[in-house]
N, C-alpha and C positions, 0 to 999 in steps of 0.2 A: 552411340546409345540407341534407345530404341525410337525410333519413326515411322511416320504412318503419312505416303502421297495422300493427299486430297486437291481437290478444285482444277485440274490442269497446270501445273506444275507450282500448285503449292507445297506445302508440307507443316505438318505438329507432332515436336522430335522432341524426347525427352532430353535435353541435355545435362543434367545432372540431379540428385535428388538423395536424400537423405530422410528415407521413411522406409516403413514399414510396421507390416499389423501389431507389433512388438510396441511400437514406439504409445501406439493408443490405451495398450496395458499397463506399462509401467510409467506412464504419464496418470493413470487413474489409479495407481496402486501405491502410488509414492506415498498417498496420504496415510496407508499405513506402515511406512518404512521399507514396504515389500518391491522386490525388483525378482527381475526372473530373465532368465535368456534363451528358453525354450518355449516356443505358443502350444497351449496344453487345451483341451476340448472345456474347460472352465477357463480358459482365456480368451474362446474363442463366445463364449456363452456371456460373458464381460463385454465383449465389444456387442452384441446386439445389441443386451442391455441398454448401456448406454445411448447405442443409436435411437433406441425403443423409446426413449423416459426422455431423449433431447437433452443429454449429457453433455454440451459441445466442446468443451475446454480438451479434454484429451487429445482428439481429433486435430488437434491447431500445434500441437509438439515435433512437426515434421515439417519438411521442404519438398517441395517440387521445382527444376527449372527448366521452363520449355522453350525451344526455339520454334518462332511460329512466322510462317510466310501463307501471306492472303491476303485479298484481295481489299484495301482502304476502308469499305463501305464495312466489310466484317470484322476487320481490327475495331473500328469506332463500338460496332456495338459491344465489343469483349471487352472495351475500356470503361465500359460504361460498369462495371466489377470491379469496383475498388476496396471495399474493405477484405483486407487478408493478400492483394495481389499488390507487384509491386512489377511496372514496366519499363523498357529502353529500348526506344523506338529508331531504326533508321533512318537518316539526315537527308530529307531534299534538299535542305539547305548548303550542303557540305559538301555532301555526295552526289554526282551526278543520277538520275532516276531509269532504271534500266528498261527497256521498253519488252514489258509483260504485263499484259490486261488481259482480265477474266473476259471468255466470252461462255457465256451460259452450253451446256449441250440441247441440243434439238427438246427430249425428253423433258428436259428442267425451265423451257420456257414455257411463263403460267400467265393464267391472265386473272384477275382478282378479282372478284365479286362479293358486295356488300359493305358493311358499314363499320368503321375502329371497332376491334373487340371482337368482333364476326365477322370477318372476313373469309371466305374460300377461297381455295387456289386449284385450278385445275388446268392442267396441260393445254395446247391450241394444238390446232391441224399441222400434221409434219410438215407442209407445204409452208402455208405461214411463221411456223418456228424458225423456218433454215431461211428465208427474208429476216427474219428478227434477228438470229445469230450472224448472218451477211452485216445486216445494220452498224450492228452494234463491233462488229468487229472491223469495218470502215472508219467508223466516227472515231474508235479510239487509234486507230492506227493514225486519222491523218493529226490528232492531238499530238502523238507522238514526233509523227513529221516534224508539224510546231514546235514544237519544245524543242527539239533539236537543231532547227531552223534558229530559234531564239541563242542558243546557246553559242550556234557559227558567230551568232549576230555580235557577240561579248557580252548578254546581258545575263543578270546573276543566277548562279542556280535557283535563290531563294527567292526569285521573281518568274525565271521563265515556269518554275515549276505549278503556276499558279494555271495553269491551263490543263495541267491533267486530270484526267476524270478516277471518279471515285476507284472505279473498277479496276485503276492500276495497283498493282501489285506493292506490298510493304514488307517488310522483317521485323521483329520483335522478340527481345526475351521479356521472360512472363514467370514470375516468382508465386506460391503460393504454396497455402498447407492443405493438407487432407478437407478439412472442414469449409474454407473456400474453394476450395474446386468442387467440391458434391455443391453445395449451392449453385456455382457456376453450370453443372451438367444438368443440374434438376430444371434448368431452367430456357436452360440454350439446347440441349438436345432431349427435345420432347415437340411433337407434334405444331406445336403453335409457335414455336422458330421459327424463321425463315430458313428456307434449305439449308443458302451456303452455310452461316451460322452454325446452323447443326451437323453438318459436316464436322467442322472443326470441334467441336466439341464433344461427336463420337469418339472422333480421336483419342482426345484426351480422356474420356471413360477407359479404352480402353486401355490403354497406356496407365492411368489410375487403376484398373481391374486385374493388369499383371504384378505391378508393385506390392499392392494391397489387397488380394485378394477376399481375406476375411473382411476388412472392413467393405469395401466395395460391395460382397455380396449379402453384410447386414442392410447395407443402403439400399441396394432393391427390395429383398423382403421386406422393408417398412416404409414400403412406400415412396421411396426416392426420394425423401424429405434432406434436407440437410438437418444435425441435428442443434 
């Protein structure tokens, strides 16, 4: 199905999915008996509508299901999306943890400035970036050491695991409808995200903007509101 790399060898892959702009027509037209199996330029005039006037119930009659690999600290905040999403998360506990941690690129190392709520982010000297990506890709390498170390040692996955850093890599399916994921995007990819975050979540735009295309692009023209 369809996928999209992101982060250094993540990825947000559409794995299955039962939607499209059809489904938001005749989820709103039921009420008068009416179904249709061709999207006609007054069904297409219907979906604005609706995105327009905050119609949201139509929008929620379909399925998305995504396979998603990234990096711990960004799964946490995509969990943090629970009404309409539905997850199943890879086992440190069960599973041995593969040794893959995000190390930022040169570019994408920022340093922040200001106070909760106003914050800026603006790049550092290529000089200092490539010390910070060295860093941080030492630290979690010798993590990794560890855990591995632990695990020679006999002691449990569900414990040595306890030393990994955020930054190691997870998998996850990720269930949800049209009307939670445009919330999800309006709000994870736009400007005040944090990069990786919005990374993964252009993904899914655009992966939601192939499927969907009519709806997808009422959702821009009205503002990227979910409705």
């Amino acid at each position: 199905m369809t996928g999209i790399d992101i982060l250094n060898g993540g990825f947000v892959r559409l794995d299955d999915h039962m939607a499209d702009d059809l489904s938001v027509v005749n989820s709103a037209r039921v009420s008068f008996g009416k179904k249709t199996d061709h999207l006609t330029d007054a069904d297409r005039g219907l979906i604005n509508f609706l995105m327009r006037e905050h119609h949201g119930t139509p929008f929620e009659h379909n399925s998305f299901r995504f396979h998603v690999k990234v990096p711990i600290f960004v799964a946490r905040e995509w969990f943090r999306h629970r009404a309409g999403w539905s997850y199943n998360e890879y086992s440190g506990r069960y599973s041995e943890m593969p040794e893959h941690y995000y190390i930022p690129d040169f570019g994408n190392v920022r340093t922040q400035v200001g106070k909760p709520g106003s914050y800026t982010f603006e790049p550092i000297p290529i000089a200092e970036a490539m010390d910070v990506s060295e860093t941080i890709d030492m630290i979690n390498g010798h993590a990794f050491r560890t855990y591995n170390y632990l695990l020679a040692k006999g002691v449990a996955k569900e414990l040595a695991r306890t030393i990994l850093p955020v930054g190691a890599y997870t998998e996850f399916y990720a269930t949800c409808n049209a009307r939670s994921l445009m919330h999800f995007v309006a709000l994870r990819n736009d400007t005040n995200a944090q990069y990786e975050i919005r990374v993964a979540a252009e993904a899914v735009e655009n992966i939601f903007g192939t499927i969907m295309p009519v709806t997808h692009a009422a959702f821009i023209e009205n503002g990227r509101v979910a409705p």
